[in-house]
C-alpha positions in Angstrom: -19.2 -49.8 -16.4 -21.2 -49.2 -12.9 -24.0 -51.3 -14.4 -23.0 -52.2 -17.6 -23.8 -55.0 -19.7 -21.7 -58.0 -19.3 -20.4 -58.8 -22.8 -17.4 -60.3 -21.3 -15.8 -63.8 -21.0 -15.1 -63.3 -16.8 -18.3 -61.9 -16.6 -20.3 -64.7 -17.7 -18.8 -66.6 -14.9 -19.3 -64.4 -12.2 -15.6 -63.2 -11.4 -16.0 -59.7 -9.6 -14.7 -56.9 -10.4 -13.6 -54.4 -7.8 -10.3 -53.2 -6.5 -8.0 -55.1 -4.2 -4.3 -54.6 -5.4 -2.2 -51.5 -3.4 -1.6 -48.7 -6.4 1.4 -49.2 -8.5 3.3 -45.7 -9.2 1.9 -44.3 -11.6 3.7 -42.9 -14.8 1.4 -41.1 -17.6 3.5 -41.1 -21.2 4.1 -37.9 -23.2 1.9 -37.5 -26.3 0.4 -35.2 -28.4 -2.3 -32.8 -27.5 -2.2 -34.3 -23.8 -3.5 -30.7 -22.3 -6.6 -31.5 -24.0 -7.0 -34.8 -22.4 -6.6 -34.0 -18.9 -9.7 -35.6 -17.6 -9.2 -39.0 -19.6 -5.8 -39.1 -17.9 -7.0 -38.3 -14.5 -9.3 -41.0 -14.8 -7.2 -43.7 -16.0 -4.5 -42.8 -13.1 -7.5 -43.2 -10.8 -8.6 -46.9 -12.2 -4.8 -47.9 -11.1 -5.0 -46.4 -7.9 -8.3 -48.1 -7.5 -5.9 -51.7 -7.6 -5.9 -52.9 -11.3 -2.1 -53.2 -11.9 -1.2 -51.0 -15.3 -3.2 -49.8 -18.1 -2.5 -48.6 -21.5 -5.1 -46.0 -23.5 -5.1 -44.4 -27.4 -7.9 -41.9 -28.5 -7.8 -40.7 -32.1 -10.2 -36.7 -32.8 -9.4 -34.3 -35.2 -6.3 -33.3 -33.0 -5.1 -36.3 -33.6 -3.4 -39.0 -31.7 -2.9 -39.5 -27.9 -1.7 -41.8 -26.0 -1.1 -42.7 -21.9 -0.5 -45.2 -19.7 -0.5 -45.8 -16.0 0.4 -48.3 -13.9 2.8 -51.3 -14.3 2.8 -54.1 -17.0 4.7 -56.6 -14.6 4.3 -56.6 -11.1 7.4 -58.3 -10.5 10.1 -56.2 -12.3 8.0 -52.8 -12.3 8.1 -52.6 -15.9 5.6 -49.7 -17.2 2.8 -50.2 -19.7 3.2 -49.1 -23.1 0.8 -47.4 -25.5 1.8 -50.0 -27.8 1.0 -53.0 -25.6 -0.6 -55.8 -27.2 -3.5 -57.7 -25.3 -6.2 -59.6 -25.3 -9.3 -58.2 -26.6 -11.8 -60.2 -25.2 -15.6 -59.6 -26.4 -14.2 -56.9 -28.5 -13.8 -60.2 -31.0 -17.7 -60.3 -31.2 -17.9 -56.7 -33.6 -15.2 -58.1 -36.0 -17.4 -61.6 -36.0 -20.5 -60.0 -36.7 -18.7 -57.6 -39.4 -18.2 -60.3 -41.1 -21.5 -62.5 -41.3 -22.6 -58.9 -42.6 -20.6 -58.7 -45.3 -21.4 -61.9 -46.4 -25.2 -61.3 -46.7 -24.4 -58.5 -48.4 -22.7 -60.6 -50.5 -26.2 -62.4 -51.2 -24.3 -65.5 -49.4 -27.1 -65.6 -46.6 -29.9 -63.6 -45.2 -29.6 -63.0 -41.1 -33.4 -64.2 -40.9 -32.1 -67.2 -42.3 -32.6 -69.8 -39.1 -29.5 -71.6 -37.9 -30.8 -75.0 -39.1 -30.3 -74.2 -42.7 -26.6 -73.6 -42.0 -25.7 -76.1 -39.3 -28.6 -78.7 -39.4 -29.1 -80.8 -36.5 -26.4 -78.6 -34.2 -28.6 -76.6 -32.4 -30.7 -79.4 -30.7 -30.8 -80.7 -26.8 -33.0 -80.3 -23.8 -35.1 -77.3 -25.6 -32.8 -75.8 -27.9 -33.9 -76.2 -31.2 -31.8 -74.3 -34.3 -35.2 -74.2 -36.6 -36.7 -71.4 -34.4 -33.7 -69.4 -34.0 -32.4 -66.8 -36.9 -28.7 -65.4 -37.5 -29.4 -62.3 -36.2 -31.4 -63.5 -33.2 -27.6 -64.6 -32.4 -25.6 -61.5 -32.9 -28.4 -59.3 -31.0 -28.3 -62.1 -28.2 -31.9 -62.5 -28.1 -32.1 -66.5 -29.5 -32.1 -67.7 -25.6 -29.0 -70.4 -26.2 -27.8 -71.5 -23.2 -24.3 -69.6 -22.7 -21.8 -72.1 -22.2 -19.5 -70.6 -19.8 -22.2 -70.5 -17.1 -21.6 -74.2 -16.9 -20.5 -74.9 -13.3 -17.6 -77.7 -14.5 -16.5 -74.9 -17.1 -16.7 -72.2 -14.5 -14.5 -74.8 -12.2 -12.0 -75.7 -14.6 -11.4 -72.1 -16.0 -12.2 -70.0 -13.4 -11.0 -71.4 -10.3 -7.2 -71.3 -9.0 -7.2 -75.1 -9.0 -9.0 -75.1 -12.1 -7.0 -72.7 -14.1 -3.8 -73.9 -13.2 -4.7 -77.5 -14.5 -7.0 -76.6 -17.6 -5.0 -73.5 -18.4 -3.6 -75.0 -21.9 -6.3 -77.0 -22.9 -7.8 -76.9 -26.7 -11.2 -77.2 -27.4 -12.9 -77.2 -30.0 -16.2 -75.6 -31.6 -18.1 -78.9 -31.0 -17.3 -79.6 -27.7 -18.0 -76.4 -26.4 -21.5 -76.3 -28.0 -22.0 -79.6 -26.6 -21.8 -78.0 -23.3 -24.5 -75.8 -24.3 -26.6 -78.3 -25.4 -26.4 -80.1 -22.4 -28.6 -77.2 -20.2 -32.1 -75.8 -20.9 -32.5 -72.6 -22.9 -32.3 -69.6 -21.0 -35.9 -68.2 -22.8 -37.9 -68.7 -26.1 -36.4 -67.4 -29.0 -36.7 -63.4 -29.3 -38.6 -62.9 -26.0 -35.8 -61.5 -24.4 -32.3 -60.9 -24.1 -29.5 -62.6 -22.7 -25.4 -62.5 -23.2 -24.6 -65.8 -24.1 -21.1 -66.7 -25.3 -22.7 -69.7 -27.6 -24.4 -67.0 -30.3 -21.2 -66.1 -31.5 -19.8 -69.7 -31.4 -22.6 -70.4 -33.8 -22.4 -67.7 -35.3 -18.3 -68.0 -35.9 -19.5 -72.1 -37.5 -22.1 -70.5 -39.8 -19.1 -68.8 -41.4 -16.8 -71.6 -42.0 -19.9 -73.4 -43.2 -20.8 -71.1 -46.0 -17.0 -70.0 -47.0 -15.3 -73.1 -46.1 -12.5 -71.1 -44.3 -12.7 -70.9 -40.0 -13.4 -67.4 -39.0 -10.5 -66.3 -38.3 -9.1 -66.5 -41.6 -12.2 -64.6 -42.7 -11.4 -61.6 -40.1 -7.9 -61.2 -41.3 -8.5 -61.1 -45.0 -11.8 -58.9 -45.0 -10.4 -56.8 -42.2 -7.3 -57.1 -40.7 -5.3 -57.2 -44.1 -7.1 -54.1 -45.5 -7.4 -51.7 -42.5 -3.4 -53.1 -41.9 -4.2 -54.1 -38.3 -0.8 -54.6 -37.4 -1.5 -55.6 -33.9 -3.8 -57.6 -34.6 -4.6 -61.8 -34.4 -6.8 -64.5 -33.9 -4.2 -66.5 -32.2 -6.2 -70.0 -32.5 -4.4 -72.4 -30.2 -1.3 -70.0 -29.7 -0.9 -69.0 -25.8 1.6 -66.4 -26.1 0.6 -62.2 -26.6 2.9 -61.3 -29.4 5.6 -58.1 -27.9 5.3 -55.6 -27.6 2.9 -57.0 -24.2 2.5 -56.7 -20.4 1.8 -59.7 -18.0 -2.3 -60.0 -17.5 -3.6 -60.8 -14.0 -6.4 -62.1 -12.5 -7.3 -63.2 -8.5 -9.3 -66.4 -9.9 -11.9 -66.4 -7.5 -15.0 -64.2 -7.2 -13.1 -62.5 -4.2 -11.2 -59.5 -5.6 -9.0 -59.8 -2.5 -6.1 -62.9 -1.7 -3.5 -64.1 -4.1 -3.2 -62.2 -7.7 -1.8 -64.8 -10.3 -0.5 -64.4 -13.9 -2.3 -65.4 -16.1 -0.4 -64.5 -19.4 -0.3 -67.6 -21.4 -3.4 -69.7 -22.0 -5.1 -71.4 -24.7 -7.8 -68.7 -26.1 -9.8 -72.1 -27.7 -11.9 -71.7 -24.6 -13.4 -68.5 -26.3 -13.3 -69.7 -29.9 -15.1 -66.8 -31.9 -16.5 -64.7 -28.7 -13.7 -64.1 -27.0 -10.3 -65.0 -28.7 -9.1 -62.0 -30.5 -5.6 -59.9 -29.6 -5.4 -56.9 -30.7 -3.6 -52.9 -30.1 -5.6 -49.8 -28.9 -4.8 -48.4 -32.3 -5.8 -51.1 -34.1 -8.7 -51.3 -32.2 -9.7 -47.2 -32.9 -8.7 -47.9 -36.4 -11.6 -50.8 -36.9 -14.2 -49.3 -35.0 -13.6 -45.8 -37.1 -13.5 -47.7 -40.3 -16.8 -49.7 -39.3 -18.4 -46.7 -38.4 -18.2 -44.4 -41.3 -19.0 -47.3 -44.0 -15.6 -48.7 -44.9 -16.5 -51.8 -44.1 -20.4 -52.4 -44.5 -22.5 -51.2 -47.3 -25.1 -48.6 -45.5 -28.3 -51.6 -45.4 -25.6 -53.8 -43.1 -24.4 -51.2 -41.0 -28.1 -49.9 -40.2 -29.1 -53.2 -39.5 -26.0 -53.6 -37.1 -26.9 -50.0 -35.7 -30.6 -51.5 -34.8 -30.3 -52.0 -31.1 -32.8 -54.3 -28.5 -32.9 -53.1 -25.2 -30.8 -54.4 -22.5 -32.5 -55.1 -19.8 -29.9 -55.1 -17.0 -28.5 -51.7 -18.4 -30.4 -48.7 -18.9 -27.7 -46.4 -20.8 -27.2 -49.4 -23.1 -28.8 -51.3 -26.2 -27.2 -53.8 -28.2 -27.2 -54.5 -32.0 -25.3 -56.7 -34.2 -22.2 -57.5 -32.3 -21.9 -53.4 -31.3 -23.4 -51.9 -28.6 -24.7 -48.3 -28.2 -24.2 -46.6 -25.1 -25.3 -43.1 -23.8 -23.0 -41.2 -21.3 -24.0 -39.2 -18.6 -23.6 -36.0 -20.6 -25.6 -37.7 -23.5 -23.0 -38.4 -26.0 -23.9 -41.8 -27.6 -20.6 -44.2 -28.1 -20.8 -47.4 -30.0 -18.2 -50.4 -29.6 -18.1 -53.4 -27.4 -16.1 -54.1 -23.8 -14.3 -57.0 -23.5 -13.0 -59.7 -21.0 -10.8 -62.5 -20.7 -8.4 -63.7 -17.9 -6.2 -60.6 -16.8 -7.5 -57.9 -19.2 -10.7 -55.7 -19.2 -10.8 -53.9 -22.7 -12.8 -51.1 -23.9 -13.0 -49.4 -27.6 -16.0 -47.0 -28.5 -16.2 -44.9 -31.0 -18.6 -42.0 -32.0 -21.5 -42.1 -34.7 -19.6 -40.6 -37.4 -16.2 -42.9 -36.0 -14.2 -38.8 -35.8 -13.6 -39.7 -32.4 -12.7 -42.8 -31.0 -11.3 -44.6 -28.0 -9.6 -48.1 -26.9 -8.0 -48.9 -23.6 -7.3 -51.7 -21.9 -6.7 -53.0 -17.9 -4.3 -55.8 -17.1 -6.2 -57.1 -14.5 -9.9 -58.8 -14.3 -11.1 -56.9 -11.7 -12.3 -53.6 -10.3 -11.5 -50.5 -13.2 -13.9 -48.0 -13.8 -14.2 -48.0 -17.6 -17.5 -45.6 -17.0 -15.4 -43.0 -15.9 -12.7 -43.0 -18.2 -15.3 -43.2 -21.5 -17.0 -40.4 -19.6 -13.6 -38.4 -19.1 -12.9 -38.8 -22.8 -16.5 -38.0 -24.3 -17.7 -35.6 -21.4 -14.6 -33.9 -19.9 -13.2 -30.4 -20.8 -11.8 -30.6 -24.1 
């Protein structure tokens, strides 16, 4: 987005985004109902020629199901994109998180104003931080002021730097240690007097459920909604540092410059993102969940208006966020809900709207410039 909220992993550490790579041929893939998508597919051919190497987009309406890509999934055999690529997701992991602490209040398992202390007593402590002031749902609406851990200047230089990346690429880390980095910096404000992206939420928010199921998140997401939405496409990968095929190569400049060297950065260890940032997933997959979460298959309809109740966001006036989901208006006025995502060499977006009829996932194979803003606005906007 022109001035969206940063709910991304490469965000949080400052990695531009704007274009630098010379356009890639482009080559759009025949699907069904394409006439009426014109403007979608005008706008993704315009994010490759903008320098982001290939992309891959699905939108599901009552037409149906279209597909197109653009762009090249490996720069150095010219291999295309496909519309069944599988990629990183990014903060797109966040929705499925918070999908899932929902169901287990419904569940009468816990209450979101239940503070963090009674869950994970003692954790949230350190140079201001204090997990007795801060509820569950103060961390899914990013307003409990935890320091985000990937604005730590040794994290940012060991992840986000060429040197860096290259040696820390495959490290594992583990829930612990990376709230240990948080709780090594002040808070960024008081508990609910503002609102700030911060990585660590969802970290806690991921060690609240293992706490009260006894099973790590991810085993949660895949049997309350992976297994019964049959996401095909779709992982939490854990300390795996492969995409599963079908997948392109992912690229990034690792470096706030969006100019010099482009690198691949395929294969990494997604612990670095446990539970904010980790998920793989499809852009059907993706439209599936975000329709199913939408109209009520997944939330009873007191959870999904509580993840529907949005705080404003300051640094982004067309956007509020909820519980893990964000609402967004578009310049012709049509309100979206999903979540963007980020993680070394893919930018992801999936949005659906309010009754989940119509719904949208696409995804960049590069961290840097793509004008998501205008493809959403193509899709939702454009002449239909």
């Amino acid at each position: 987005m022109s001035a969206r909220i940063r709910t991304t992993l490469i965000a949080a550490t400052a990695v531009a985004l704007t274009a630098a790579l010379a356009a890639p041929a482009i080559a759009a893939a025949p699907a069904r109902g394409a006439a009426g998508h014109d403007a979608t597919r005008r706008a993704v051919e315009a994010a490759i020629a903008d320098g982001v190497p290939g992309a891959t987009l699905t939108a599901k309406d009552r037409h149906g199901t279209w597909s197109t890509t653009a762009g090249v999934g490996n720069l150095k055999t010219g291999a295309p994109r496909s519309a069944q690529d599988r990629y990183r997701a990014g903060s797109i992991t966040k929705t499925f998180v918070a999908t899932v602490l929902l169901q287990l209040e419904a569940e009468g398992r816990l209450s979101l104003d239940d503070k963090v202390e009674k869950w994970l007593p003692g954790a949230v402590r350190g140079h201001g931080h204090d997990g007795r002031a801060i509820t569950l749902r103060q961390l899914l609406n990013h307003t409990s002021g935890v320091y985000n851990y990937t604005n730590d200047d040794t994290f940012i230089r060991d992840h986000f730097t060429k040197d860096g990346f290259s040696e820390h690429r495959y490290d594992r880390w583990t829930p612990e240690a990376l709230l240990a980095v948080a709780m090594s910096h002040k808070p960024a404000f008081a508990p609910g007097t503002s609102w700030g992206y911060s990585n660590t939420n969802y970290l806690l928010a991921t060690m609240v459920i293992k706490k009260v199921t006894g099973h790590a998140y991810g085993a949660e997401i895949r049997a309350r909604i992976i297994e019964p939405l049959h996401l095909t496409g779709t992982s939490v990968p854990g300390n795996r540092v492969t995409v599963p095929q079908p997948s392109s190569r992912a690229y990034s400049k690792l470096a706030a410059s969006t100019t010099g060297p482009t690198y691949d950065v395929t294969t990494l260890n997604p612990s670095m993102a446990y539970g904010s940032g980790e998920l793989i997933s499809d852009s059907a997959d993706l439209n599936r969940f975000y329709s199913a979460l939408l109209r009520g298959r997944l939330l009873p309809p007191q959870q999904l208006k509580e993840m529907k109740t949005t705080v404003k966001v300051p640094i982004a006036a067309h956007a509020r966020y909820g519980l893990g989901l964000a609402d967004l208006t578009l310049p012709c006025g049509v309100h979206v809900w999903g979540h963007d995502g980020g993680i070394h060499g893919s930018s992801s977006q999936a949005v659906t709207t309010a009754d989940g009829r119509h719904s949208l996932a696409f995804n960049f194979n590069g961290d840097w410039a793509a004008d998501s803003d205008a493809v959403m606005a193509a899709e939702f906007c454009g002449t239909r």
